[in-house]
C-alpha positions as a Markdown table, in Angstrom:
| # | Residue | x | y | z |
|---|---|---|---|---|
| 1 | Unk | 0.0 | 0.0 | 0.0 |
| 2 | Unk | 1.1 | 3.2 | -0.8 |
| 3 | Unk | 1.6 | 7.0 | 1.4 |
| 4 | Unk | -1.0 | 8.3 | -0.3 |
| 5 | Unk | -3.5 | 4.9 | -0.2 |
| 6 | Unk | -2.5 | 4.6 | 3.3 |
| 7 | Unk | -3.5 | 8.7 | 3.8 |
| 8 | Unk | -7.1 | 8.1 | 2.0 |
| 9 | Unk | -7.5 | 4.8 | 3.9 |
| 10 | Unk | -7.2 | 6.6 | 7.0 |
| 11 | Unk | -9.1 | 9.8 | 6.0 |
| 12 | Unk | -12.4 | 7.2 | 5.4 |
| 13 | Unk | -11.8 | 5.7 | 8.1 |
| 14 | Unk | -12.0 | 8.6 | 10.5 |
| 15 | Unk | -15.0 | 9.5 | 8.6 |
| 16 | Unk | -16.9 | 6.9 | 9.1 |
| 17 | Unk | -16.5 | 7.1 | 12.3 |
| 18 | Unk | -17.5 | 10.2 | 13.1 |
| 19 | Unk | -20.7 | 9.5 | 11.1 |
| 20 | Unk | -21.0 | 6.7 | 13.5 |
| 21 | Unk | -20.7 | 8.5 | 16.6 |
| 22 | Unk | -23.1 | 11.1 | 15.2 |
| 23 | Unk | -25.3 | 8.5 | 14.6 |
| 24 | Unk | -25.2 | 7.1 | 18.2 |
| 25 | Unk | -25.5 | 10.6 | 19.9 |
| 26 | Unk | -28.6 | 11.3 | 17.8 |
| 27 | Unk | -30.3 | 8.2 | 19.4 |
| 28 | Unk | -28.9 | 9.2 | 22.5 |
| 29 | Unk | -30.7 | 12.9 | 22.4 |
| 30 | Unk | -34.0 | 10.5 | 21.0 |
| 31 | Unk | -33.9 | 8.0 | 23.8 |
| 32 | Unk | -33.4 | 11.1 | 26.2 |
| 33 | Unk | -37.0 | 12.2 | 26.2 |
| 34 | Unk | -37.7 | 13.5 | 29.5 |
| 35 | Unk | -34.6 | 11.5 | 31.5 |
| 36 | Unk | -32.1 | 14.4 | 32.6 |
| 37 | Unk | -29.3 | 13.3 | 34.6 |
| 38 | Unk | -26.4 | 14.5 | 35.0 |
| 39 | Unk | -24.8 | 11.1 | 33.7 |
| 40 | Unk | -26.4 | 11.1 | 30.1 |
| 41 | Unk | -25.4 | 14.9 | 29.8 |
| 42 | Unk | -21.8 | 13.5 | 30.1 |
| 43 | Unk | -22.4 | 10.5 | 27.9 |
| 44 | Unk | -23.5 | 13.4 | 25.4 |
| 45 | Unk | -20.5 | 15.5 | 25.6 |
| 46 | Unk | -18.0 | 12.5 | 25.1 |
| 47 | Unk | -19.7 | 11.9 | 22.4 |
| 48 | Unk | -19.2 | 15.3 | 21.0 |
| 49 | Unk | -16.0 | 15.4 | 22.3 |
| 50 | Unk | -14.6 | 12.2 | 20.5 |
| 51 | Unk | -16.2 | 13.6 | 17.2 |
| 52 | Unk | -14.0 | 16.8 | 17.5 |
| 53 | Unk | -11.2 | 14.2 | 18.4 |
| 54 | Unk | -11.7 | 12.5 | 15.1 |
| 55 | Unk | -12.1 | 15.8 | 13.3 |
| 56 | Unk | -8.6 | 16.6 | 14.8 |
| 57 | Unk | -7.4 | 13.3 | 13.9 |
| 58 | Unk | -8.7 | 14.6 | 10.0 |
| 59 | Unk | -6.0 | 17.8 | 10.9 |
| 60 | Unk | -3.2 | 15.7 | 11.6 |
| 61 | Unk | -3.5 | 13.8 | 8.0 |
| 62 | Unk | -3.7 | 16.8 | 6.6 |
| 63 | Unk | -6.9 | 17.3 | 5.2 |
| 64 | Unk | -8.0 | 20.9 | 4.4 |
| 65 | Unk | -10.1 | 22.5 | 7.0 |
| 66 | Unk | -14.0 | 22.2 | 6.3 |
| 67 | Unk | -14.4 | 25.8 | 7.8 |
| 68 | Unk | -12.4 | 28.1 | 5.8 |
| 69 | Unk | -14.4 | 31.3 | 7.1 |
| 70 | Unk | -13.7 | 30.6 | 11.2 |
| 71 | Unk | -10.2 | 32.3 | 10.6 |
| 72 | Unk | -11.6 | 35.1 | 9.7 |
| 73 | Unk | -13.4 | 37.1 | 12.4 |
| 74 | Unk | -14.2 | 40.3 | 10.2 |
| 75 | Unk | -17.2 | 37.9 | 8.5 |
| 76 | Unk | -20.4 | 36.5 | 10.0 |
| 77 | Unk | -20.5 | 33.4 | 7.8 |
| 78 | Unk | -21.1 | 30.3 | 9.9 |
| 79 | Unk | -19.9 | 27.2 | 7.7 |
| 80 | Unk | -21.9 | 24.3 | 7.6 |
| 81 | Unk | -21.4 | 21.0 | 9.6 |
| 82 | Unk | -18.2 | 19.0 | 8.4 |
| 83 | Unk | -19.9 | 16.2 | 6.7 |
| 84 | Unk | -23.3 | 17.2 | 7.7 |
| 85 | Unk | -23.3 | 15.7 | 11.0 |
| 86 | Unk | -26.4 | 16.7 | 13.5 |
| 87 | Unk | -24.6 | 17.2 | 16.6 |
């Protein structure tokens, strides 16, 4: 396998997952309902927290960031999502 099949291996990879922990924290919010607790709030940031992990993870490959406009601060455009997850 090559550098750059390796790179593109790894990029899907840490994609998917993210998808996949979206996924999870979605049915987490769903299953939620009316049960607060301190506990599940947690559960809810990890969640979020290991998606930003993963998107860091993206970073260090080297993939372009998905939100060219945040290093700007003179704009007020918000980008979307990186790859349209609901958290």
């Amino acid at each position: 396998m090559t550098d750059l099949e390796s790179k593109e291996r790894d990029i899907v990879e840490s994609k998917e997952l993210r998808v996949k922990l979206d996924n999870v924290l979605t049915d987490l919010h769903k299953a939620t309902g009316n049960r607060r607790s301190r506990e599940r709030s947690i559960a809810i940031t990890k969640l979020q927290e290991a998606i930003m992990w993963l998107g860091m993870d993206l970073k260090d490959i080297g993939t372009p960031t998905p939100y060219p406009n945040s290093y700007n601060p003179s704009n007020t455009i918000v980008d979307k999502t990186a790859d349209n997850l609901r958290f």
